[in-house]
DOMARPA-230740 format. One record per residue (C-alpha): residue number from 1; residue in three letters; x, y, z. Coordinates in nm, 4 decimals. Layout:
BEGIN
[NUM,"ALA",[X,Y,Z]]
...
END
This chain:
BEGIN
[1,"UNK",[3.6758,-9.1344,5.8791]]
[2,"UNK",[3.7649,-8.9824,5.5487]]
[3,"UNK",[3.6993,-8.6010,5.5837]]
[4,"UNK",[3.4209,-8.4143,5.3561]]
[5,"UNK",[3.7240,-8.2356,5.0990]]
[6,"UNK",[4.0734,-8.2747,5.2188]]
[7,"UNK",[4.3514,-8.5033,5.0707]]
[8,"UNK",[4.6848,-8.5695,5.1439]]
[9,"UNK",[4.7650,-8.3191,4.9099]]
[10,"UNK",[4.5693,-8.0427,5.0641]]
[11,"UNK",[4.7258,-8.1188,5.3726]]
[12,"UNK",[5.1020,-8.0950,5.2799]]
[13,"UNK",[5.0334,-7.7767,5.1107]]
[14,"UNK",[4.8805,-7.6844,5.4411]]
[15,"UNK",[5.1724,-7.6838,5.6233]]
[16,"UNK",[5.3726,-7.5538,5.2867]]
[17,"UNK",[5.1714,-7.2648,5.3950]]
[18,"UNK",[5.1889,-7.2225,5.7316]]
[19,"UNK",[5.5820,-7.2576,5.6789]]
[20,"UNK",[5.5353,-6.9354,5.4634]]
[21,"UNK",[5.3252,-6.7948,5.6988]]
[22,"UNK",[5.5363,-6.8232,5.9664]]
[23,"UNK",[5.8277,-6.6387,5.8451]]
[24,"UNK",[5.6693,-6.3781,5.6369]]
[25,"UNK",[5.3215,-6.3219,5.8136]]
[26,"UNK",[5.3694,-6.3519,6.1568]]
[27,"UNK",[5.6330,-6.1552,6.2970]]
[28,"UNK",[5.5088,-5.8719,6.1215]]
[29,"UNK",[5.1254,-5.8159,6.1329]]
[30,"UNK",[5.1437,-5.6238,6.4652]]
[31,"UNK",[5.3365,-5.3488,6.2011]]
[32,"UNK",[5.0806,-5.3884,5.9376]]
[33,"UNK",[4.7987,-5.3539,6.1999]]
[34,"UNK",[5.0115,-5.0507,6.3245]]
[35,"UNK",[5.0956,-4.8767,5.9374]]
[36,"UNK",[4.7080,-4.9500,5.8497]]
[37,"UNK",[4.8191,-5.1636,5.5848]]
[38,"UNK",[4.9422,-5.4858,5.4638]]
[39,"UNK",[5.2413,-5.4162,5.2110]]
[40,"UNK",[5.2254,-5.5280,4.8417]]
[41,"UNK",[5.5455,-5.7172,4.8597]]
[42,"UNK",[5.3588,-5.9585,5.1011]]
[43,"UNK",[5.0897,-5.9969,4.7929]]
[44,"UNK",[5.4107,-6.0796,4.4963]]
[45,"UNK",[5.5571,-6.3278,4.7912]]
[46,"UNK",[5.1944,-6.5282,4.8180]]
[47,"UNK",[5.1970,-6.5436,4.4504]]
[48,"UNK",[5.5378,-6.6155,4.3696]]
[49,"UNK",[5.4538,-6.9390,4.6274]]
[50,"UNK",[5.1510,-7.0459,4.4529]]
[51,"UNK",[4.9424,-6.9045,4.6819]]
[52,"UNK",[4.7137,-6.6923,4.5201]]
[53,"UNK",[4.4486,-6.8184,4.2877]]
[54,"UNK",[4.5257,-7.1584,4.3075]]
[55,"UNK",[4.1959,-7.2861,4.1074]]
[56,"UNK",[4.2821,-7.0935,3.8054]]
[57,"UNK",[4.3967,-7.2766,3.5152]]
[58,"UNK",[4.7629,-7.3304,3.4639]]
[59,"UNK",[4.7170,-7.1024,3.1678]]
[60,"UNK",[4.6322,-6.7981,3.3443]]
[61,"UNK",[4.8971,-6.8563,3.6188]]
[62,"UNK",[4.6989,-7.1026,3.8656]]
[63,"UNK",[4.7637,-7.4618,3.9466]]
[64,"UNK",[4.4123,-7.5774,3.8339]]
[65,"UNK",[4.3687,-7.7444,4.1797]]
[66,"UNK",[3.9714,-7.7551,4.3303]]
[67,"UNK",[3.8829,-7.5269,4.5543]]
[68,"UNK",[3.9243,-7.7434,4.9134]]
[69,"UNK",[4.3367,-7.5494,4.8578]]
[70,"UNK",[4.1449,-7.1779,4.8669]]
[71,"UNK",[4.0008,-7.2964,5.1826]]
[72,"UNK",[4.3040,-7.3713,5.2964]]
[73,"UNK",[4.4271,-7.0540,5.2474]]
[74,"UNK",[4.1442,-6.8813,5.4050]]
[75,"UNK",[4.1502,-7.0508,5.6923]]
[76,"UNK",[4.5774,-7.0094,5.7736]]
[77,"UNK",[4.5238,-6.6769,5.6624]]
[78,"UNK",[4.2610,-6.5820,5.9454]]
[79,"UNK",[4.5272,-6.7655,6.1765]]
[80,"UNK",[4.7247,-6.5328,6.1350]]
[81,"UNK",[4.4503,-6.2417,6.1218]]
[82,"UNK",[4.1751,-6.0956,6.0298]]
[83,"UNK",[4.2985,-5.8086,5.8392]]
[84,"UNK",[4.4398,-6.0429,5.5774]]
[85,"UNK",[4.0711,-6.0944,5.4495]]
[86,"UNK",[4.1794,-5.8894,5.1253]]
[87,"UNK",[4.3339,-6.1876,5.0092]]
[88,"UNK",[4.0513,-6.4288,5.0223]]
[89,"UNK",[3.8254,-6.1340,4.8349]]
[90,"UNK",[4.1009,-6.1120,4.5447]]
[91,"UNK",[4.1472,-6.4794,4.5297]]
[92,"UNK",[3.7780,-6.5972,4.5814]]
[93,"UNK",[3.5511,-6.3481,4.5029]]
[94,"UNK",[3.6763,-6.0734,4.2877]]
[95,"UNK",[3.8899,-6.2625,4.0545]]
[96,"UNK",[3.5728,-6.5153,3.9460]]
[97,"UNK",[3.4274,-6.2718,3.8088]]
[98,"UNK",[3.6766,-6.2354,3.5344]]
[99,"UNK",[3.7373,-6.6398,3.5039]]
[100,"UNK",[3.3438,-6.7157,3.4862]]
[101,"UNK",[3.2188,-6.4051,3.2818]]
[102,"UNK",[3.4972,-6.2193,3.1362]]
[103,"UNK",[3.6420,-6.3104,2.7470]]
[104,"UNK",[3.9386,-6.4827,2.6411]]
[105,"UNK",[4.1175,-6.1773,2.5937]]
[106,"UNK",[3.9944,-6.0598,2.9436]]
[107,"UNK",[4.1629,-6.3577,3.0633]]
[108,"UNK",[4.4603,-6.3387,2.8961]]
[109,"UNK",[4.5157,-6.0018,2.9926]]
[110,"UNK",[4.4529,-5.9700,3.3810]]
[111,"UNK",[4.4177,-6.3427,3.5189]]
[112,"UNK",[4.8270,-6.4625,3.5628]]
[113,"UNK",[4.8736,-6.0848,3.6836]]
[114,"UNK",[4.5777,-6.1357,3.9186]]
[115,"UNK",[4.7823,-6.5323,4.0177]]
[116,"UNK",[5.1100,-6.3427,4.0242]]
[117,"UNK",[5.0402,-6.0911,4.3029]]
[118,"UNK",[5.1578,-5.8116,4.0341]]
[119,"UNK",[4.7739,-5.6718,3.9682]]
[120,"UNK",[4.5590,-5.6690,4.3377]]
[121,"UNK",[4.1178,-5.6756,4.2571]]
[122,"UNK",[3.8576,-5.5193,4.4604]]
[123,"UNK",[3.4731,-5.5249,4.3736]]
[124,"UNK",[3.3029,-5.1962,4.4161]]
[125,"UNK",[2.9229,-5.2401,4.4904]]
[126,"UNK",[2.8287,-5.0725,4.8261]]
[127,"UNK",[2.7469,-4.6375,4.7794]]
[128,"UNK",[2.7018,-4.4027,5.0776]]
[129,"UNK",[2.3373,-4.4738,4.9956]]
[130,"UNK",[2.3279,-4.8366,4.8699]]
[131,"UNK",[2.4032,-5.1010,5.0843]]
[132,"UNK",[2.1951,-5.3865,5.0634]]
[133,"UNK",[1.9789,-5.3188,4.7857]]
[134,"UNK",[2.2266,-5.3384,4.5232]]
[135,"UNK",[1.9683,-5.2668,4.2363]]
[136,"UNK",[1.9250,-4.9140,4.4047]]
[137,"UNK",[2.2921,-4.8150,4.3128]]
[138,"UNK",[2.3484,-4.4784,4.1452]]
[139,"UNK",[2.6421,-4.5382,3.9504]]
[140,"UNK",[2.5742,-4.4669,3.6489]]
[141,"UNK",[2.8172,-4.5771,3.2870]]
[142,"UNK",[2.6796,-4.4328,3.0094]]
[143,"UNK",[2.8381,-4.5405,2.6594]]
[144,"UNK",[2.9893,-4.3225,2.4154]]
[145,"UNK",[3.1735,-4.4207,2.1205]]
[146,"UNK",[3.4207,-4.6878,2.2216]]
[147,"UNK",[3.4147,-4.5961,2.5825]]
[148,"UNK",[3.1975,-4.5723,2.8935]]
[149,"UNK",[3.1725,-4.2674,3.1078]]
[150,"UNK",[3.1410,-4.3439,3.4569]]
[151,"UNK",[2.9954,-4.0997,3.6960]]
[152,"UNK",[2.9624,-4.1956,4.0917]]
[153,"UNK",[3.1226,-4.2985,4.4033]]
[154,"UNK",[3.1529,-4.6246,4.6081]]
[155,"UNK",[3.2049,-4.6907,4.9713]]
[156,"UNK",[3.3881,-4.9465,5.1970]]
[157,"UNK",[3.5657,-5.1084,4.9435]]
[158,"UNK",[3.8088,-5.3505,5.0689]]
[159,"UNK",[4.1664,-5.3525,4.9166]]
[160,"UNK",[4.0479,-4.9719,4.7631]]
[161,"UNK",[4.3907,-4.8296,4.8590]]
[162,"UNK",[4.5914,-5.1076,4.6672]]
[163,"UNK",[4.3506,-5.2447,4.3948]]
[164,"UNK",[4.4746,-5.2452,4.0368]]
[165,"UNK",[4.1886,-5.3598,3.9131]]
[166,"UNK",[3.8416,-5.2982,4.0414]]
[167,"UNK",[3.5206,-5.4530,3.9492]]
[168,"UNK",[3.2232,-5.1707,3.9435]]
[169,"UNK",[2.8766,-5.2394,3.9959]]
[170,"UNK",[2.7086,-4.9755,3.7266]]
[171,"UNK",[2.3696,-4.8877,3.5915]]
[172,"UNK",[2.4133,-4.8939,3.2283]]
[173,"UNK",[2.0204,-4.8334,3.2175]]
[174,"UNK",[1.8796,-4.5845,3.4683]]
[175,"UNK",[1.5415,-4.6303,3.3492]]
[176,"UNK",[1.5404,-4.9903,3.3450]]
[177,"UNK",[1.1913,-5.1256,3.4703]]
[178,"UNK",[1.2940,-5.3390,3.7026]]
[179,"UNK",[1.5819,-5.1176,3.8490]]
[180,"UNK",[1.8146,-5.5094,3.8729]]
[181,"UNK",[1.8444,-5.4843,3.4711]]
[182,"UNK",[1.9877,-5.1824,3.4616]]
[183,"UNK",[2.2705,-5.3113,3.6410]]
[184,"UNK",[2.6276,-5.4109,3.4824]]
[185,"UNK",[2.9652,-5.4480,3.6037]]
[186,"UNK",[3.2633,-5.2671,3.4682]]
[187,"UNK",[3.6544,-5.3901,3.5070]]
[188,"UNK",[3.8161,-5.0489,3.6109]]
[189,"UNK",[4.1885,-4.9973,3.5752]]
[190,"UNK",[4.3864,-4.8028,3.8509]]
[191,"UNK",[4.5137,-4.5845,3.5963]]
[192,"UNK",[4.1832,-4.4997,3.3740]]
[193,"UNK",[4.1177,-4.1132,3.3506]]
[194,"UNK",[3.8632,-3.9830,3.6230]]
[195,"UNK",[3.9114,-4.2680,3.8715]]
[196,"UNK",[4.0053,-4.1458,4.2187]]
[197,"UNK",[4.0595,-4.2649,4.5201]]
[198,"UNK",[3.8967,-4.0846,4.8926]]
[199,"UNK",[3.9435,-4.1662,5.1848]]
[200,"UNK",[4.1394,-4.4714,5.3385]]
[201,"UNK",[3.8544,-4.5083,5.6344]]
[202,"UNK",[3.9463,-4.5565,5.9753]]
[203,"UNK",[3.8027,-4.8524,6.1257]]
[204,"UNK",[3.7034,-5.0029,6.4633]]
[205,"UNK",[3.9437,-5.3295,6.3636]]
[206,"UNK",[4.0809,-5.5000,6.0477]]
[207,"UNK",[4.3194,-5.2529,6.0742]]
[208,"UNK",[4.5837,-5.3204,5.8640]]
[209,"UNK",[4.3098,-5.3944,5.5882]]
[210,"UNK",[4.2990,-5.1159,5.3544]]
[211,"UNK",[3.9329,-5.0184,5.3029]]
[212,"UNK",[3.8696,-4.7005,5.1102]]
[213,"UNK",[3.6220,-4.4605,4.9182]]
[214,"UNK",[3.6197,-4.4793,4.5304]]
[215,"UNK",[3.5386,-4.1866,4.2972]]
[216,"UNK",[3.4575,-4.1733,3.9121]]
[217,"UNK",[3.4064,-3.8540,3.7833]]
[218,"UNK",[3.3323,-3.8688,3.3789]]
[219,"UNK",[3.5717,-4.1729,3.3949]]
[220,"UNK",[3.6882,-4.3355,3.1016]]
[221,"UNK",[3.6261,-4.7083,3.0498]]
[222,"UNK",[3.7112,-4.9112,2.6949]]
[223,"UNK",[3.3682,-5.0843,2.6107]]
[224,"UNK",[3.6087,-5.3435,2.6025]]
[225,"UNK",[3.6241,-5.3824,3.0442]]
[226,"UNK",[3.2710,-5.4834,3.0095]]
[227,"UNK",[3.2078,-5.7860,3.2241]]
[228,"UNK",[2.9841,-6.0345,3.0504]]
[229,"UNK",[2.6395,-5.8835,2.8527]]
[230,"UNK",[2.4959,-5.5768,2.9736]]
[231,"UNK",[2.2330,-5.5419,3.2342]]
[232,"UNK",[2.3118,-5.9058,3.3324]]
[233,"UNK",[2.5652,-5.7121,3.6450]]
[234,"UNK",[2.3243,-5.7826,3.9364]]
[235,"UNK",[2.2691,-6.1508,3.8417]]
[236,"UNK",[2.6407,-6.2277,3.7969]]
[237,"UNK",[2.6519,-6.0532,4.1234]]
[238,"UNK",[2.3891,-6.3048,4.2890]]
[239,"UNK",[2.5870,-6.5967,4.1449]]
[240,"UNK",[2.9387,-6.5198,4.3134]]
[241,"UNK",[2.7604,-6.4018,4.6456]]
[242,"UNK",[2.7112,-6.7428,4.7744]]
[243,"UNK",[3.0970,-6.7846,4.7434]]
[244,"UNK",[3.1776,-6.4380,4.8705]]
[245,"UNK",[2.9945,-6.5639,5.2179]]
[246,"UNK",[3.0578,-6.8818,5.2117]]
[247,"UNK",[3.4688,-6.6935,5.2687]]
[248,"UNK",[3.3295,-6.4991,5.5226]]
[249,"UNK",[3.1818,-6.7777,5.6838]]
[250,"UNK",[3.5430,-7.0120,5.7239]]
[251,"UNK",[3.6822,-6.7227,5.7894]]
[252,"UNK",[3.4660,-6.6640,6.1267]]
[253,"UNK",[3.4661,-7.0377,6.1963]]
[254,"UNK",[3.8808,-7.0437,6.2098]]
[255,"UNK",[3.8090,-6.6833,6.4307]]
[256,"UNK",[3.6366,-6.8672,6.6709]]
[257,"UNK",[3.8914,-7.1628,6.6835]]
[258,"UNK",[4.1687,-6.9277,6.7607]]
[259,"UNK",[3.9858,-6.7285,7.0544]]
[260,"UNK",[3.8879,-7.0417,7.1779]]
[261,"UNK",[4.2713,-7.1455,7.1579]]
[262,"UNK",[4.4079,-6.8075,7.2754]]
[263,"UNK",[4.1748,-6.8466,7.6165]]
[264,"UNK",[4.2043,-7.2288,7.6732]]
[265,"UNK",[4.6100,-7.1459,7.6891]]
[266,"UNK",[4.4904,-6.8247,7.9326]]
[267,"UNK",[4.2696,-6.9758,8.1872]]
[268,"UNK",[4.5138,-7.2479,8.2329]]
[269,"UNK",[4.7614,-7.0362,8.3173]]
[270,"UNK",[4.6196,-6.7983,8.4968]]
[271,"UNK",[4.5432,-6.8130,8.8829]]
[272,"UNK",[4.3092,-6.6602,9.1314]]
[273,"UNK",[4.2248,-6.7588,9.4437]]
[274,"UNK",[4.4848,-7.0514,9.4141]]
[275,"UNK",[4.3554,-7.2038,9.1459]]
[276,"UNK",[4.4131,-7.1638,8.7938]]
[277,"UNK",[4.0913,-6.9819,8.6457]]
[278,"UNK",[4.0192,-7.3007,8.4718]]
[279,"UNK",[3.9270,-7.4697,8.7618]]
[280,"UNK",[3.5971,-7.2443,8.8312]]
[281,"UNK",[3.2734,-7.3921,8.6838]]
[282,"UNK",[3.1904,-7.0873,8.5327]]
[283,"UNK",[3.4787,-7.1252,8.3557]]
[284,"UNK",[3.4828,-7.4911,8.2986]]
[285,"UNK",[3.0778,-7.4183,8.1841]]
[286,"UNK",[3.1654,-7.1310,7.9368]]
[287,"UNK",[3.4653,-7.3367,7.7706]]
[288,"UNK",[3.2232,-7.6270,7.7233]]
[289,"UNK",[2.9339,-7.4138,7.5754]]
[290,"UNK",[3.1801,-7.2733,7.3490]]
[291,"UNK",[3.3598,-7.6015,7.2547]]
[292,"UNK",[3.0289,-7.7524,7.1213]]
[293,"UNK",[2.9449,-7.4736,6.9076]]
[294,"UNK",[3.2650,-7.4608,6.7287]]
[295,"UNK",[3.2522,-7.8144,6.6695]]
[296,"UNK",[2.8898,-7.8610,6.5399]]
[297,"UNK",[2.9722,-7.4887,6.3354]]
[298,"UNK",[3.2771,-7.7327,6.1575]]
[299,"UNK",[3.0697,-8.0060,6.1415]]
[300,"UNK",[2.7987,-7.8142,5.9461]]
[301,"UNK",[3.0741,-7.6007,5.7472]]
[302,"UNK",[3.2865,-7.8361,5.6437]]
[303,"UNK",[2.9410,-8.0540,5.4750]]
[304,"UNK",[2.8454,-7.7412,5.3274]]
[305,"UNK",[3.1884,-7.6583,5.1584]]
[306,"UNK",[3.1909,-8.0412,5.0317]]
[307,"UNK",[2.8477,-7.9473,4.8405]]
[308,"UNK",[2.9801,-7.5767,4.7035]]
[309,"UNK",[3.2804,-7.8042,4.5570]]
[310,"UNK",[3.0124,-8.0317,4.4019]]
[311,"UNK",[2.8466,-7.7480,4.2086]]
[312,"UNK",[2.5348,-7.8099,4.4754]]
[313,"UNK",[2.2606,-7.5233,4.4908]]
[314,"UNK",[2.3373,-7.4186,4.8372]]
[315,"UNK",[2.1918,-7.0878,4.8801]]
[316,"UNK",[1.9964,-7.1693,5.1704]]
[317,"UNK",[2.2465,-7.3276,5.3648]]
[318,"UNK",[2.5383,-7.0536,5.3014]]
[319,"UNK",[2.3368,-6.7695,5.4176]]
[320,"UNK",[2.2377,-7.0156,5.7292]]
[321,"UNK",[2.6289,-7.0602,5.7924]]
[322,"UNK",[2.6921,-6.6992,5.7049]]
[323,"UNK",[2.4459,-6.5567,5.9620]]
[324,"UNK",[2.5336,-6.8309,6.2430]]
[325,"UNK",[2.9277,-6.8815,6.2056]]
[326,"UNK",[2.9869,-6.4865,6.2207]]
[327,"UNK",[2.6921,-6.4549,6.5100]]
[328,"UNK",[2.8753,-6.7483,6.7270]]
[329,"UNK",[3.1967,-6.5832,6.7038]]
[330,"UNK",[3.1104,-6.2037,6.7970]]
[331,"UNK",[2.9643,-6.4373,7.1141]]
[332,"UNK",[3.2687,-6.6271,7.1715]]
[333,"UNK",[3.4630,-6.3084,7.1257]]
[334,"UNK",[3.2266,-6.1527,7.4017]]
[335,"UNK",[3.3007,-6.4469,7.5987]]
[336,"UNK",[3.6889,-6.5087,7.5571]]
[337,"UNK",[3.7372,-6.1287,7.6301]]
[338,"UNK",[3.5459,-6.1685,7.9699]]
[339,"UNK",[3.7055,-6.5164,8.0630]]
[340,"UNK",[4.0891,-6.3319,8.0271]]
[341,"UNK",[3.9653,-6.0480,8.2751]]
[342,"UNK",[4.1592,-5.6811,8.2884]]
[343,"UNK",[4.3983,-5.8349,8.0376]]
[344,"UNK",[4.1456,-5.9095,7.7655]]
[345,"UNK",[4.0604,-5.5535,7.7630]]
[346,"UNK",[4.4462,-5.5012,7.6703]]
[347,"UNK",[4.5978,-5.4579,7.3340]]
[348,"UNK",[4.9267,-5.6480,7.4245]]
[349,"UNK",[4.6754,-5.9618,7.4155]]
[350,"UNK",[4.5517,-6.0639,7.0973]]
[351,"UNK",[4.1806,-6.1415,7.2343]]
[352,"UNK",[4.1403,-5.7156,7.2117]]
[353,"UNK",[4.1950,-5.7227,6.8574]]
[354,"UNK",[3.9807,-6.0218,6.7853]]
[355,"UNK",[3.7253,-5.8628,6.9859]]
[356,"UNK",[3.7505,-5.5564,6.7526]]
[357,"UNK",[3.8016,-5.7418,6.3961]]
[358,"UNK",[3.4830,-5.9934,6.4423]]
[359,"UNK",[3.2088,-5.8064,6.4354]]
[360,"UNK",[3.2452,-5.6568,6.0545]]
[361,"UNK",[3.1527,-5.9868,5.9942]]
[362,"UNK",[2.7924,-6.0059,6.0691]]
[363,"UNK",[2.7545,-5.6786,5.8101]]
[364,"UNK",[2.9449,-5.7080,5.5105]]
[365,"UNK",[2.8427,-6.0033,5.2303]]
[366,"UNK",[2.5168,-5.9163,5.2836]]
[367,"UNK",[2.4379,-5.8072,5.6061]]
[368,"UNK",[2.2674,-6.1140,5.8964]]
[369,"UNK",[1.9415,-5.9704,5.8607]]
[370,"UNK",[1.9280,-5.9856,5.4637]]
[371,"UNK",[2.0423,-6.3838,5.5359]]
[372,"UNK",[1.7528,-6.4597,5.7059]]
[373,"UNK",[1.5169,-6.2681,5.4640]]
[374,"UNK",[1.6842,-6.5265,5.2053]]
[375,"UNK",[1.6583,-6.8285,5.4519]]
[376,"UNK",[1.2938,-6.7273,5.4835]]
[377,"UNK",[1.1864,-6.6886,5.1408]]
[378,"UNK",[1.3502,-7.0048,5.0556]]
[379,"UNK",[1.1600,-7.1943,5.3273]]
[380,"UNK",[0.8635,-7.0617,5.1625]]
[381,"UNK",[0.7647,-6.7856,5.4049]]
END
C-alpha cells in the first residue's frame, strides 16, 4: 500500500539524515543535556547538509521540496531527543512567518541565513501573565518616526538564549476594541538597542533546550521588521498555529515509538523469577495496550499530515491529534518507566529522561485544555 506522503525520495534522504545524525547527534546529546544547551555549530552543520528549511525556495537557500522532508526531520530529530525541538520551531514554525507574511526584501534579507544555520528564530508570544489568551498580551510597540519602541517582557521562549532573530507578538493598539486587533508581530534583531535577554530557565527536562526570558525596554525596531499589516499579528498567529501543533504532535508520536522501543528491548532482557519480564501478562497486557495506540495514533497522524500537505482546513483534527498524541505518550511514558522497574527511575537509562521531557508537551502550542475548547466549538457546542 502506497503510504499517505512519503516517496522514494523522502526515504533516501531519511537515512541521509540519520547518517548525519548518527555521527554528529548522537554521541553527544548526553553533553548537551549536561551543558543545558545544544551548540550552534550543530545548527551551521544541519544547514550546511540541507537540513534546515528544506521547503523554502531555492532562492532563499531551501530545496523547494514539500513538506513530507520537514517531517522527516522532526521525527529523526525526536529520535535522537527531545531537546532538539528548537529545530523543528525555527524550521516549521518561526521561519513561516517571514516566507508567508514578510516582503521581498524581508526575504531576501533573513530567509538563506535562516536555511544556512548562520541566523537561529524564536517566536516570542507567551508573558508572565499571558499564556493562552494571546490577545491579553501587554507588549506594547508604539511607533515613532521610522522606528517602533518596544516596551515589555516575554516568557518561555524556546531557542531565547541563541535566537538571532525573534518574532514578537506586540500590541501596536492598546485600545483596540476587540483587544485581538491590537495585536502585531515585530521581527526583532539580537542586536537592536533595548533588547535583553533574562534568565535561561531551569527546567524539569528538555534540558539541553535553551528556553529563556526576553526583555525590551524602549527597544528600537525599524518600521521596516514589521511582519505583514498592522493589527493583523494575532490572525497570522492563528494561521501558523495549526502547523506549530501539528510539530508537536509527530514529535510526541515518534516519543512514544521510542519508549515503546527502549522497553520492548528491556523486558526482553530482563529476568525475574526466571523468566524474562516479558513473559508476565501484565507485561505482555501493557505492551499490547500500548502497541495499539501507537499504531492507530500513526494511522490517524500520518492521514492528517497528508491533508495539511494538501492545503486541507484541518483545525479540528490537529488540535484532536495535538491533545491525544502528547496525552498517549505522558501515559506510555508512565507506563515504560514502571515496566523497567528501579532502573527506569535511573538517569543512566534513557526512559528517566523521556519521562521528564514528555510532559511539556501537553502545555505548550496551546495548552490540551484550550484543544478541546477548539474541538468543541468546532463541533458546534
Amino acid at each position: 500500500m502506497n503510504h499517505p506522503y512519503l516517496t522514494e525520495d523522502h526515504r533516501m534522504f531519511q537515512q541521509a539524515l540519520r547518517k548525519f545524525l548518527k555521527k554528529e547527534a548522537y554521541p553527544f546529546y548526553e553533553e548537551w543535556e549536561k551543558n543545558r544547551l545544544v551548540p550552534r555549530s550543530f545548527w551551521t552543520k544541519m544547514g550546511e547538509q540541507g537540513f534546515l528549511c528544506p521547503d523554502l525556495d531555492e532562492k532563499y537557500g531551501g530545496s523547494g521540496v514539500d513538506w513530507g522532508f520537514s517531517v522527516i526531520i522532526n521525527e529523526e530529530l525526536e529520535r535522537v531527543g527531545s531537546g532538539l525541538i528548537g529545530i523543528g520551531l525555527h524550521n516549521d514554525i518561526v521561519v513561516p512567518y517571514i516566507s508567508g507574511y514578510g516582503t521581498v526584501e524581508q526575504k531576501k534579507r533573513w530567509l538563506p541565513l535562516c536555511a544556512s544555520g548562520e541566523m537561529i528564530t524564536a517566536i516570542a508570544m507567551t508573558e508572565p501573565g499571558a499564556g493562552s489568551d494571546l490577545a491579553g498580551i501587554k507588549t506594547t510597540a508604539v511607533l515613532e518616526g521610522d522606528h517602533y519602541i518596544v516596551n515589555g517582557q516575554k516568557t518561555f521562549i524556546t531557542n531565547g538564549i541563541h535566537a538571532d532573530l525573534v518574532i514578537v507578538a506586540v500590541k501596536t493598539d492598546p485600545k483596540s476594541d476587540p483587544p485581538h486587533k491590537g495585536v502585531s508581530l515585530l521581527a526583532i534583531e539580537r542586536d537592536a538597542a533595548g533588547f535583553s535577554r533574562g534568565r535561561k530557565l531551569d527546567k524539569i527536562g528538555l534540558h539541553c533546550q535553551d528556553t529563556a526570558e526576553l526583555i525590551f525596554e524602549d527597544c528600537k525596531v525599524p518600521k521596516e521588521n514589521l511582519i505583514g499589516e498592522e493589527g493583523r499579528g494575532f490572525l497570522y498567529l492563528m494561521n501558523k498555529l495549526q502547523q506549530e501543533r501539528l510539530v508537536v504532535a509527530i514529535a510526541a508520536q515518534t516519543a512514544s515509538e521510542e519508549m515503546f522501543s527502549l522497553t520492548m528491548e528491556y523486558v526482553k532482557s530482563r529476568e525475574a523469577f526466571g523468566k524474562p519480564v516479558s513473559q508476565f501478562q501484565n507485561t505482555r497486557f501493557k505492551m499490547a495496550e500500548m502497541a495499539t495506540d501507537i499504531e492507530m495514533g500513526k494511522a490517524f497522524l500520518d492521514g492528517l499530515i497528508r491533508e495539511h500537505m494538501d492545503g486541507l482546513d484541518v483545525v479540528t483534527k490537529v488540535s484532536m491529534a495535538k491533545y491525544k498524541l502528547t496525552e498517549m505518550a505522558r501515559n506510555i511514558a508512565t507506563q515504560c518507566m514502571q515496566l523497567h522497574g528501579g532502573y527506569g527511575y535511573m538517569e543512566e537509562y534513557q526512559i528517566a529522561r523521556r519521562y521528564r521531557d514528555i510532559p511539556v508537551a501537553s502545555i505548550y502550542a496551546g495548552t490540551n485544555e484550550i484543544m478541546k475548547v477548539i474541538i468543541a466549538k468546532n463541533l458546534g457546542l
